[in-house]
N, C-alpha and C positions, 0 to 999 in steps of 0.2 A: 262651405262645409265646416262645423266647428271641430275646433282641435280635440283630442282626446284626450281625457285628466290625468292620464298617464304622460303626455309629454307638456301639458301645461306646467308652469310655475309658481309656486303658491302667491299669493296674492302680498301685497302690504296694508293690509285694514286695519278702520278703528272701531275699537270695543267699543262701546256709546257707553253702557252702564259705569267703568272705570277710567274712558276719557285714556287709557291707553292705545298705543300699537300691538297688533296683533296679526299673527304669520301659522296658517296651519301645515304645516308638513306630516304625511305619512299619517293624519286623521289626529294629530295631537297640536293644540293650542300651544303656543310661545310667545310670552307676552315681549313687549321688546323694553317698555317704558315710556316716557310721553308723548303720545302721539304728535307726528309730523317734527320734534325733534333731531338735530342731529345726530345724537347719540342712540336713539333707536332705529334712523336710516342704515347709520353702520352697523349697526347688531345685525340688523336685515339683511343687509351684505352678506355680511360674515357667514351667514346662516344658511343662504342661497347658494354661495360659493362652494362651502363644506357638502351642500346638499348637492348638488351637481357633482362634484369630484368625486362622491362615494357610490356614483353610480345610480341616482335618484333616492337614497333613502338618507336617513337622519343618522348619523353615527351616534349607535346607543351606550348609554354610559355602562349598560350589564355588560357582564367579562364574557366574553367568547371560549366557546370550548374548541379544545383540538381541532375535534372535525370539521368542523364551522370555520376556523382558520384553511382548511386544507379544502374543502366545499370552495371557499370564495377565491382560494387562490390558482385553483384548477382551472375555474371560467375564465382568471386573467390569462394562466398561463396557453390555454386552448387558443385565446385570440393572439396572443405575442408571439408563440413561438409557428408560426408560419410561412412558409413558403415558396411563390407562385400559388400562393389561395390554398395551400394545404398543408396542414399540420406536419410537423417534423419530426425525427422519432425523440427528439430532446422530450418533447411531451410525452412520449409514449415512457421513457428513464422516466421522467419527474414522475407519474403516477406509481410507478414500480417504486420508490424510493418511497411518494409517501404514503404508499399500502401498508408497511409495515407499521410505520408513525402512528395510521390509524386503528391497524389492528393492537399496538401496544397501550397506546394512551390517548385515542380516542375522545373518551370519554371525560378525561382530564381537564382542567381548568389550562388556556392556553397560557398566561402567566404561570404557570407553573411548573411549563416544561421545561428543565434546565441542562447545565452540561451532563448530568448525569444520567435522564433519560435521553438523549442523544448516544451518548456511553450505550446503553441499554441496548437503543438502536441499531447502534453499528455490531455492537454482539450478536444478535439476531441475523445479520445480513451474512457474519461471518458463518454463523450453526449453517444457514442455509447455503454454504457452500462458491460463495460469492468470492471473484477474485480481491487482492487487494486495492488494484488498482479503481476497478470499478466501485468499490465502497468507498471510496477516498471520495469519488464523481461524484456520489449518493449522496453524501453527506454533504457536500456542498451544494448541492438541488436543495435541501431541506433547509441549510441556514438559508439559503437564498428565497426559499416562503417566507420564514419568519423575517427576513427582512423587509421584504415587501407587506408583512403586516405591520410593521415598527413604521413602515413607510405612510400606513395609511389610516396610523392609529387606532389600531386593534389589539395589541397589548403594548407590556410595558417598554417604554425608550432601550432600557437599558440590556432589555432582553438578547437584543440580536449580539451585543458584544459578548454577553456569556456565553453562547453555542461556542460564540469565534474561540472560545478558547479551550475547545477539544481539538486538540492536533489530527493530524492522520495520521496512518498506519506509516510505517516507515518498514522499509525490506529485512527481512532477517529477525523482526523484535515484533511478532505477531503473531498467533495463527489461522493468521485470514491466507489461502490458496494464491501460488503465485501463477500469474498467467503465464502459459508459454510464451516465448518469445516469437514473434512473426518471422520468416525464415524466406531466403530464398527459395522459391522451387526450381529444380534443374532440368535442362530442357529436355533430357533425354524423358523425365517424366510426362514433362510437355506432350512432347512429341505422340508418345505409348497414348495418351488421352484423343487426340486430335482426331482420329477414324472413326472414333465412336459420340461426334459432337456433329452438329449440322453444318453447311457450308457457311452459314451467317456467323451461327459462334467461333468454329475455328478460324474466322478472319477477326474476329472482336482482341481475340487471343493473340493471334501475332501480330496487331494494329499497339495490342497492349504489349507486349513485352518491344516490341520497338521502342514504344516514345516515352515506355513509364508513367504514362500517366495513369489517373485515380479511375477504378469501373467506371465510378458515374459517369466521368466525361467517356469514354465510349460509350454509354449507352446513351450518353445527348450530343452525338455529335449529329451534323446536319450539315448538309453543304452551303447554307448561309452564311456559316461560321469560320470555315475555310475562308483563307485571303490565299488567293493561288496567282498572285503578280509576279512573284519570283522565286528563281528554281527551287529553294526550301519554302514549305507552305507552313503558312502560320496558321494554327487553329484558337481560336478566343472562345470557349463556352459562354455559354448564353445565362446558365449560371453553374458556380462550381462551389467547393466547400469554403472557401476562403474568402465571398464576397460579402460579407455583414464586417469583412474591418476593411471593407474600400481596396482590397489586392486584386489586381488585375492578374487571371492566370493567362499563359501563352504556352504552346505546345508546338516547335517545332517539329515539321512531318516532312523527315528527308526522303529519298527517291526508294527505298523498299516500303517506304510507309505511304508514298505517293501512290504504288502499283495493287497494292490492296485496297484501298480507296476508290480507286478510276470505275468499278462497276458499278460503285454506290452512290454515286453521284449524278448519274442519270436519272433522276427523279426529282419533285417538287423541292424548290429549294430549303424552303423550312417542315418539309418531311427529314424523319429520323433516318440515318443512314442502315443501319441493323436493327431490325424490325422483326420479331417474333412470328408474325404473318408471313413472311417470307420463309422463315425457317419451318412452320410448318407445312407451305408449298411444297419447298425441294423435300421435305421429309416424306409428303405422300409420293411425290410422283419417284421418290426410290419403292417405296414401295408397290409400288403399280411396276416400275421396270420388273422386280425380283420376284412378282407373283408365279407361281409355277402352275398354276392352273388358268384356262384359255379365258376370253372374255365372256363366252355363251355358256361356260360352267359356273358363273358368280355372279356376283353382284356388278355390275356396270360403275367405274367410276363417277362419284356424285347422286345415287342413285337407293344410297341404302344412309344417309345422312339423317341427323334430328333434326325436325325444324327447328327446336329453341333449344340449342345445348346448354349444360352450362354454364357452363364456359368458352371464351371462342380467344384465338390468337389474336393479340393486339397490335397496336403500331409501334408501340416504345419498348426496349429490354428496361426492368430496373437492377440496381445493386442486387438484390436478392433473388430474381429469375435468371439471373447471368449468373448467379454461385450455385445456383442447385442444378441449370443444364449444365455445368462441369463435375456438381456433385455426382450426376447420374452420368456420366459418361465415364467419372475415376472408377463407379461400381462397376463398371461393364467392362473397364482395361485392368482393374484389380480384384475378379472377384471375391470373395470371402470364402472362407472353406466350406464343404459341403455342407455341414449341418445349419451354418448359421445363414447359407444363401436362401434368398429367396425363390421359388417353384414357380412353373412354370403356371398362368394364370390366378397367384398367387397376388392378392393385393398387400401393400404395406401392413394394414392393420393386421390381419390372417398372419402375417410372420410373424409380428412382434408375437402374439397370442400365442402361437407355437412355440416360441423359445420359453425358457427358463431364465431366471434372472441372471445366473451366472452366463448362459448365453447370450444375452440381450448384451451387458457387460464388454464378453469378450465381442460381441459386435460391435459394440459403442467405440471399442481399444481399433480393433481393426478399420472400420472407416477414420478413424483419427488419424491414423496411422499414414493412408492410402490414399487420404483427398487433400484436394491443394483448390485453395481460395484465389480466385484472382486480384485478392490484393497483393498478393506474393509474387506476382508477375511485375507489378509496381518493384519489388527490392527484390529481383533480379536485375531488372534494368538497372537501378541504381548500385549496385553492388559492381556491374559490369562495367559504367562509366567511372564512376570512380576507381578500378583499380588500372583503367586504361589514362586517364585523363585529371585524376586528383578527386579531392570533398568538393572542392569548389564547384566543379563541374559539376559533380553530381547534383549538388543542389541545385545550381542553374536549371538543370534538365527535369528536376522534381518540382522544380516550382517551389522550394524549400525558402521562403523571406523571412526576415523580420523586418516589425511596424516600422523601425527607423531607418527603414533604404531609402536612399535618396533617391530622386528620378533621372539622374544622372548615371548612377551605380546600377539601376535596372536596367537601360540600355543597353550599358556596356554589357552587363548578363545576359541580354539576349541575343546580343552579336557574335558573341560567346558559343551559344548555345544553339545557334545556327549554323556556325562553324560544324559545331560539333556532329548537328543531325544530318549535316553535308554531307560526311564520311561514313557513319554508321545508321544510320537509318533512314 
């Protein structure tokens, strides 16, 4: 079957009429110089090589505009930043960062974007309310295009070091928004929360505020992952936020973190231990217990179901369905004041509509106020081994390294920190 002249590669021919070599790339003739020559062999090279590296096309000597820059670098970025086969929300920042770029200069000669539209940039990020912290991020996505265009010869060399020399925002000497600080949550709030969440979440919860570790690794743990050879269980995720610089994490699961686990672990080894499906199991058959009307006056369990709903409960919790069933259980242990609660068969959108802007406002203040993230359950724990046990500790138990630990120094921290989960968790 012959190849397609999309992955074929241009040929090395000779002109007959001028007794040269000649290479067509991208439907354009390039003569090389005297045919079957050394010196037009390696032009040919050269020419192939540049021609492959650029992704099959000919790198054009016209100057590229903005978008065209931010166009080409979006494709590379969609395939790098990946993970287990799916994009990352890094990718989802880089587009956000360079929406703006393209809404402002666009249209713009890419050589021409310099430290001062960058300036422009981060102005812009600031109008719209952005903290500081995260425009500091943004701006460094954006030199990090323009680098990767310096990189691949799409504008000028010297470009990428003019961006380098917009500083970032520094605290106090801005008016770019400062983020709140991440905060312990207390457990009494905890607690108030936990009635109003499923039997699956509220063990995610106190799995998490035992061992301090990050959402994601609860919502990927898996009893493959578990080493259960000795009385403290060591848990290894399969992956976690820190494995693209080669950190191995490990999570001690001392005997209160054992007894939450024991039911979860009755299932397929590499099935997910807290499972969305399961939670809305136990969610229906509460509600089937607490029906107050008999079974020959309703509907029969299973019996009044869509065949293709929209949506159906899945096998994995993520970071963001493990924050919003807390988010919706803090509404339900704190509600809002009369005016700005939600009614009874009242959808989300119907409320907003209903309020007023000043009320939407003071709703925005009061869930701020009222809801706690479970990352916050992460620096609880830590906050609690360290005032028991020192920093040190606490990092041990956080998984907190830097690149130059020795594997020597890691051990000892984890011997450490099996100690630790011995006693308290």
């Amino acid at each position: 079957m012959p190849k397609s002249s999309t992955l074929r590669v241009p040929s090395y021919r000779r002109h007959k009429p001028t007794g040269q070599a000649v290479v067509t790339i991208n439907g354009q003739d390039i003569y090389l110089g005297k045919w079957n020559s050394a010196a037009s062999r390696a032009e040919y090279d050269r020419l192939i090589a540049e021609f492959l590296a650029n992704g099959r096309q000919l790198r054009s000597e016209i100057e590229s505009t903005v978008v065209e820059i931010i166009n080409a670098y979006r494709k590379f970025a969609e395939r790098y930043y990946r993970k287990n086969g799916e994009v990352t929300r890094e990718y989802g920042c880089i587009k956000e960062a360079l929406k703006i770029v393209r809404e402002l200069y666009g249209r713009t000669n890419a050589n021409d974007f310099g430290p001062l539209a960058l300036k422009a940039v981060r102005q812009r990020m600031i109008d719209n309310g952005w903290s500081r912290g995260y425009i500091n991020k943004s701006i460094g996505r954006i030199r990090r295009c323009f680098k990767w265009a310096v990189e691949n010869e799409l504008v000028r060399p010297d470009m990428y070091h003019g961006l380098m020399a917009v500083s970032g925002l520094r605290k106090g000497r801005s008016e770019a928004r400062e983020p709140d600080r991440v905060l312990p949550v207390d457990d009494a709030t905890v607690q108030a929360t936990l009635p109003h969440l499923t039997p699956v979440v509220a063990d995610m919860i106190r799995f998490q505020r035992i061992t301090g570790c990050r959402p994601q690794d609860v919502c990927n743990l898996r009893p493959c992952d578990i080493d259960m050879s000795a009385d403290v269980w060591i848990y290894r995720p399969h992956t976690h936020k820190t494995e693209h610089h080669g950190q191995e994490r490990l999570i001690p699961i001392g005997p209160k973190g054992q007894d939450i686990l024991r039911p979860y672990l009755l299932r397929e080894k590499e099935t997910h231990c807290f499972r969305p499906v399961d939670s809305e199991k136990s969610r229906r058959a509460e509600q089937h217990a607490n029906r107050r009307t008999s079974l020959s006056c309703g509907n029969r369990p299973g019996t009044n179901r869509k065949r293709k709903p929209k949506r159906t409960a899945g096998d994995q919790y993520t970071t963001g369905s493990y924050r919003r069933a807390i988010h919706r259980a803090c509404d339900l242990a704190f509600p809002a004041p009369e005016p700005l609660r939600r009614r009874d068969g009242e959808s989300v959108k119907q409320s907003q509509e209903r309020l007023t802007d000043k009320q939407r406002a003071e709703l925005n203040q009061w869930q701020s106020d009222h809801r706690w993230s479970p990352n916050r359950l992460r620096h609880s724990a830590g906050t609690e081994i360290r005032k028991r046990y020192g920093l040190e500790a606490a990092q041990v138990i956080l998984g907190h390294a830097s690149a130059d630990v020795t594997q020597v120094y890691a051990e000892r921290d984890l011997q450490k920190a099996v100690e630790i989960m011995r006693e308290v968790g």
